[in-house]
C-alpha positions as CSV (number, residue, x, y, z in Angstrom):
1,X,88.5,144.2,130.1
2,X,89.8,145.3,133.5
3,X,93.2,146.2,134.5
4,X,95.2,148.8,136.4
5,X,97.4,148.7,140.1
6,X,94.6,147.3,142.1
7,X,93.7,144.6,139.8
8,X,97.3,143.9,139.1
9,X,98.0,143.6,142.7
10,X,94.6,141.3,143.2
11,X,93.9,139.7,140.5
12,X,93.6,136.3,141.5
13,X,91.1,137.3,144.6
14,X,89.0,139.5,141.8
15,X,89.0,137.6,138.9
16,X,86.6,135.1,140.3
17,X,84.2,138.5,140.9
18,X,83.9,140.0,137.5
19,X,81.4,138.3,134.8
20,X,83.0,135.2,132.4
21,X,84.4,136.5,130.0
22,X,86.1,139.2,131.6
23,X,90.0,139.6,130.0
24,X,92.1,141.5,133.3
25,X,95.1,142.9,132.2
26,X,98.6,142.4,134.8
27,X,101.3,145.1,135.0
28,X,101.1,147.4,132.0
29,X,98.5,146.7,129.5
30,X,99.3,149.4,126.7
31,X,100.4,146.5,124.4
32,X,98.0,143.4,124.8
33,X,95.4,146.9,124.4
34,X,96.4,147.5,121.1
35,X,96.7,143.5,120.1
36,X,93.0,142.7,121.4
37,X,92.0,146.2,119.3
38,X,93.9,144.4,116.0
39,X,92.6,140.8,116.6
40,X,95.6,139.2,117.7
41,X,96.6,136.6,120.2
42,X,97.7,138.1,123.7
43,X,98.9,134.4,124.8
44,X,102.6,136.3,125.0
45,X,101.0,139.1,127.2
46,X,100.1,139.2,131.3
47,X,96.7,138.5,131.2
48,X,94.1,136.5,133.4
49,X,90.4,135.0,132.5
50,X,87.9,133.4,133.8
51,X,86.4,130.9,131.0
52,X,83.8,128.0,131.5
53,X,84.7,128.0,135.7
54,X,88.5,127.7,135.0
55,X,91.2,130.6,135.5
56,X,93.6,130.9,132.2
57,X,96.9,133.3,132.7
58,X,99.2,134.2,130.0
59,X,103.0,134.6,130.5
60,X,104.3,136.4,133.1
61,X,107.0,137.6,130.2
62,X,110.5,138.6,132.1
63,X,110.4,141.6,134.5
64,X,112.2,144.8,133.9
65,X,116.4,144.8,134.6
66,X,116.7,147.7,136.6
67,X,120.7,147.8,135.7
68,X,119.3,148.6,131.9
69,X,117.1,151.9,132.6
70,X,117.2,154.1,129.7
71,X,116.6,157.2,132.1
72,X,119.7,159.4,133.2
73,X,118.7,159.6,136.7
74,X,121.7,161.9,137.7
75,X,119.5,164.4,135.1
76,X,116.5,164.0,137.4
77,X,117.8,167.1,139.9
78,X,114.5,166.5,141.9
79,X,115.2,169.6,144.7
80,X,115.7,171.6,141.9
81,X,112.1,171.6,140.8
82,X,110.7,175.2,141.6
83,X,109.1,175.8,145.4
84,X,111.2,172.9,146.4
85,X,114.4,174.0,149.0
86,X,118.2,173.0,147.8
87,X,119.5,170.1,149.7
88,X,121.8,172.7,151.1
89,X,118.8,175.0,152.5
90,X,117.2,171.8,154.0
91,X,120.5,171.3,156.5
92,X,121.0,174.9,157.3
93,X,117.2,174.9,158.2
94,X,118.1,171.5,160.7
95,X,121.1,173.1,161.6
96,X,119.1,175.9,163.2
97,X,116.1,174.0,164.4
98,X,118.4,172.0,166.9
99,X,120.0,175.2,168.0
């Protein structure tokens, strides 16, 4: 089993490298993990193997809505994490750099 941002982004140039057999997993694997650890079907997952010379994928499955992300990014205050300058700091700093 193989998976990860590299595979996921050339998979169909690597699969024909890796030994028969070999289950890559597309995207994020957590769950088609845990259903090849409990002996069910990942036919519903992203998946792609190489079996007797011929290259099986599963579904592609729907990508993620960005509209419907759980995360309150307006909570994320990013500048705010410690050692980083305020937003505010950062132009006074350009202000006086093109003085």
């Amino acid at each position: 089993m193989i998976g990860g941002g590299a595979f996921t982004a050339f998979a169909d140039q690597l699969i024909d490298k890796l030994p028969e057999g070999t289950i890559g997993l597309l995207g994020e694997g957590e769950d088609a993990i845990l259903k090849l650890i409990e002996g069910r079907s990942i036919e519903d997952e992203r998946y792609i193997i190489k079996e007797s010379g011929r290259i099986r994928k599963g579904q592609q499955g729907s990508p993620a809505l960005l509209d419907a992300l759980t995360v309150d990014l307006p909570y994320l205050n990013l500048p705010a994490i410690r050692g980083l300058p305020r937003r505010s700091d950062r132009r006074a700093d350009q202000a006086r750099l093109s003085l």
